[in-house]
Each structure stands twice: as C-alpha cells, then as structure tokens.
Backbone as a printed PyTorch tensor [residue, N CA C, xyz], in Angstrom:
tensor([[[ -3.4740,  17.5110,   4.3560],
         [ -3.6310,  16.1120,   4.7220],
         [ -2.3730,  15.3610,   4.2740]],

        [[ -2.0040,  14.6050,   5.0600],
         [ -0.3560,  13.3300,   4.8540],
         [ -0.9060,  12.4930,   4.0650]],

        [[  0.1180,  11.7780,   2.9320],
         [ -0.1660,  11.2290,   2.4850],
         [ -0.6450,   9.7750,   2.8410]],

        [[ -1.3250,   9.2070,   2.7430],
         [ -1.6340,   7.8330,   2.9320],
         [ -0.5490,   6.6150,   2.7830]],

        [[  0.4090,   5.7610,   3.0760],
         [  1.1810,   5.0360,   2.6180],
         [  0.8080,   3.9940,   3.7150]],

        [[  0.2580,   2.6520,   2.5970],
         [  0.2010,   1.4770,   2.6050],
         [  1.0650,   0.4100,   2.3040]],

        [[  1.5070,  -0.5010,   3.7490],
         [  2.4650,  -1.4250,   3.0370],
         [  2.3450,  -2.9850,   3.5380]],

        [[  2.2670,  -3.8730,   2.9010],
         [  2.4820,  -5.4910,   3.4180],
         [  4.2590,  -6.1450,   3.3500]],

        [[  4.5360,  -6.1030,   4.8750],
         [  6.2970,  -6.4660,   4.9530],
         [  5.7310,  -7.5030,   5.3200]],

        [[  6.9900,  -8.2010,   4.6340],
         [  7.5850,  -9.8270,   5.1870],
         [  8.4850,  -9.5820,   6.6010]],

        [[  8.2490, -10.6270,   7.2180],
         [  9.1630, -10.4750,   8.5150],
         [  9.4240, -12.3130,   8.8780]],

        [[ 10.3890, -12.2560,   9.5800],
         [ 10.4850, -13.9060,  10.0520],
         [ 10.1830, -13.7180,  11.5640]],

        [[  9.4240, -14.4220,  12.3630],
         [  9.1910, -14.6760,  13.5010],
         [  8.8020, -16.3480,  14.0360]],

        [[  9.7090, -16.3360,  14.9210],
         [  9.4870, -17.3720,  15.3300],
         [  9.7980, -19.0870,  14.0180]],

        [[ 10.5330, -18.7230,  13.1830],
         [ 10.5780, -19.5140,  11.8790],
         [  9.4770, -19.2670,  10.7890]],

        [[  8.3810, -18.4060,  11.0630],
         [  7.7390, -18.1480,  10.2040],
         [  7.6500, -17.4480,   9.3130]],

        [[  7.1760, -17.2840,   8.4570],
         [  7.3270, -15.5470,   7.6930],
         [  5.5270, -14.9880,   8.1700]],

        [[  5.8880, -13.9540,   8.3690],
         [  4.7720, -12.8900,   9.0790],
         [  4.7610, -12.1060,   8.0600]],

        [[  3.0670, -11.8150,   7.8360],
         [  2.9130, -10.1460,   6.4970],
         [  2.8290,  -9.5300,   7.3160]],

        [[  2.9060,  -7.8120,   7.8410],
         [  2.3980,  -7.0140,   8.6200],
         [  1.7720,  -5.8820,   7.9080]],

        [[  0.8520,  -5.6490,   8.0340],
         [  0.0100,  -4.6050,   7.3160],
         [  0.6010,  -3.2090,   8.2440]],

        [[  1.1720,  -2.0990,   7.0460],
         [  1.7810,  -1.1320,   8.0010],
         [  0.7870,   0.1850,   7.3600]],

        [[  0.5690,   0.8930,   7.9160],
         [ -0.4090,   2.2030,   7.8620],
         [  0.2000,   3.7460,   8.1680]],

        [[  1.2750,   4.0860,   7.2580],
         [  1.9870,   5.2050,   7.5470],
         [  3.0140,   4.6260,   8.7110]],

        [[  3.4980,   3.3640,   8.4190],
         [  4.6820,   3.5690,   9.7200],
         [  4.1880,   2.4650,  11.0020]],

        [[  2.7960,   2.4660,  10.9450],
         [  2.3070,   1.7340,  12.1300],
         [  1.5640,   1.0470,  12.1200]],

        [[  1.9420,  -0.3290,  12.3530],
         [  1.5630,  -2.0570,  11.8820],
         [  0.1380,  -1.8390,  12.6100]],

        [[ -0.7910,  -2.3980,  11.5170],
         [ -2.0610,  -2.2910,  11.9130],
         [ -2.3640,  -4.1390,  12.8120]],

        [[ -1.6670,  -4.9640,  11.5400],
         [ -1.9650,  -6.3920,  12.5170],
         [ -1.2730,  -7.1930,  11.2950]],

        [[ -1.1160,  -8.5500,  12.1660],
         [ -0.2080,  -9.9190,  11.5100],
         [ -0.8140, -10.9580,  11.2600]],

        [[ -0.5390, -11.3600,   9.6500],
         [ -0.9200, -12.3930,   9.3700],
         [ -0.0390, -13.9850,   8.4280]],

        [[ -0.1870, -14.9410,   8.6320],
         [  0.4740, -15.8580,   8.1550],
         [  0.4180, -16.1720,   6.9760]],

        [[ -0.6260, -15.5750,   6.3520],
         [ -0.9000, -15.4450,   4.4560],
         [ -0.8300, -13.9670,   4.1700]],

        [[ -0.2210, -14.1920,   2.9300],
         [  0.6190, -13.0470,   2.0010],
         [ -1.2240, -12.5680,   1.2240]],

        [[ -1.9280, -13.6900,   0.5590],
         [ -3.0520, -13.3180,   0.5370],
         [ -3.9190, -12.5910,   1.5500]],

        [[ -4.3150, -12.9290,   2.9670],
         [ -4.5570, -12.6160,   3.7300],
         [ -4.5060, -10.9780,   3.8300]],

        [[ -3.0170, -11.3470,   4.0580],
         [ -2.5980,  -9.3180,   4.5490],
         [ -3.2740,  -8.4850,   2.9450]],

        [[ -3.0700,  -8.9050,   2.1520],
         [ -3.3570,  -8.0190,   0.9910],
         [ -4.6330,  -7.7700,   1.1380]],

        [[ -5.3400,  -8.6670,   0.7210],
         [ -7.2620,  -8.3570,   0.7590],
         [ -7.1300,  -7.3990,   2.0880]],

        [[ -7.0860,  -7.6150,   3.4950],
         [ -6.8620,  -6.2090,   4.8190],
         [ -6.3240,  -5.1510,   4.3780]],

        [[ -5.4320,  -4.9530,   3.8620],
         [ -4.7720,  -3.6020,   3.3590],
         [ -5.5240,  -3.3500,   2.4150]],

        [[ -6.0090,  -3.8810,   1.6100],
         [ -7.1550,  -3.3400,   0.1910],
         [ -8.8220,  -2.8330,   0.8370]],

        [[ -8.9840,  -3.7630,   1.7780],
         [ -9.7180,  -3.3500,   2.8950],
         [-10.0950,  -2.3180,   3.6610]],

        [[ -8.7540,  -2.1650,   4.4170],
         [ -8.5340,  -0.7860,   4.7650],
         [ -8.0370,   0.4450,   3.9000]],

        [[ -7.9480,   0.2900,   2.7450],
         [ -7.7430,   1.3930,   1.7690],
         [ -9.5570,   1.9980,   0.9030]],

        [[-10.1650,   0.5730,   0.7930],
         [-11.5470,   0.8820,   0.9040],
         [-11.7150,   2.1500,   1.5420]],

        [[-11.8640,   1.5900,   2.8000],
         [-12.2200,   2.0930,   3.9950],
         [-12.1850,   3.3870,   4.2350]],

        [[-10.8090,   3.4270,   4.0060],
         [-10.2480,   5.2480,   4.3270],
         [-10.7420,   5.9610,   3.0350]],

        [[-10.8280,   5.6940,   1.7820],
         [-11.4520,   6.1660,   0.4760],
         [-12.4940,   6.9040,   0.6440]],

        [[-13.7900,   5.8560,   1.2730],
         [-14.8610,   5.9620,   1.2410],
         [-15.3790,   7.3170,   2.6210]],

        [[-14.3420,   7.3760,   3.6470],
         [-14.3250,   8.5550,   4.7860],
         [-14.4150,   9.5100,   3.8110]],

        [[-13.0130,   9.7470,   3.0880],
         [-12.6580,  11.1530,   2.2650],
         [-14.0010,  11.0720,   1.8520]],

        [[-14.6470,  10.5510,   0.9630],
         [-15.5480,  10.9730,  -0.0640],
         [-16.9280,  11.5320,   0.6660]],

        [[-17.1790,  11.0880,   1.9110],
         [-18.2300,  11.1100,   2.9550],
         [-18.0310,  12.4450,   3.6110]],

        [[-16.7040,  13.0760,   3.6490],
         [-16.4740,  14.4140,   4.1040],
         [-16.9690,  15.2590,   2.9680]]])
C-alpha cells in the first residue's frame, strides 16, 4: 500500500489566497479559509483511517 500524503497549499487566484486540499498529488477541493481546508483534510484522514481498520 502507498503511502498516504496529505497536504493544505496556499495558492493566489484571482487576488485571493485559495487552500487546496491535495491527496497524494490530487486536489481534492478549494477553499477560502485556511481553517476550513484543515478540519476537510483532518476529515478526510478520519475517513481513510477508519476504511484501513474496517478491512
């Protein structure tokens, strides 16, 4: 199994700063709070935890 790598990037779009929640490489979704993206990525780390343990 690959390792899991979770990440929240800053990006500027449009004058904004954008978090992007990235999932091995591939942006799951965008948000305008730095809070926001974190709790989703902690979220989705839940998430995937609780699969493994269910296998």
């Amino acid at each position: 199994m690959k390792p899991l790598v979770i990440e929240v990037k800053t990006f500027r779009s449009h004058g904004l700063d954008v978090y992007r929640v990235m999932v091995n490489g591939t942006m799951l979704n965008e948000y305008l709070s730095p809070e926001l993206a974190n709790s989703k990525a902690r979220a989705y780390l839940r998430a995937w935890s609780s699969q493994i343990l269910i296998r």
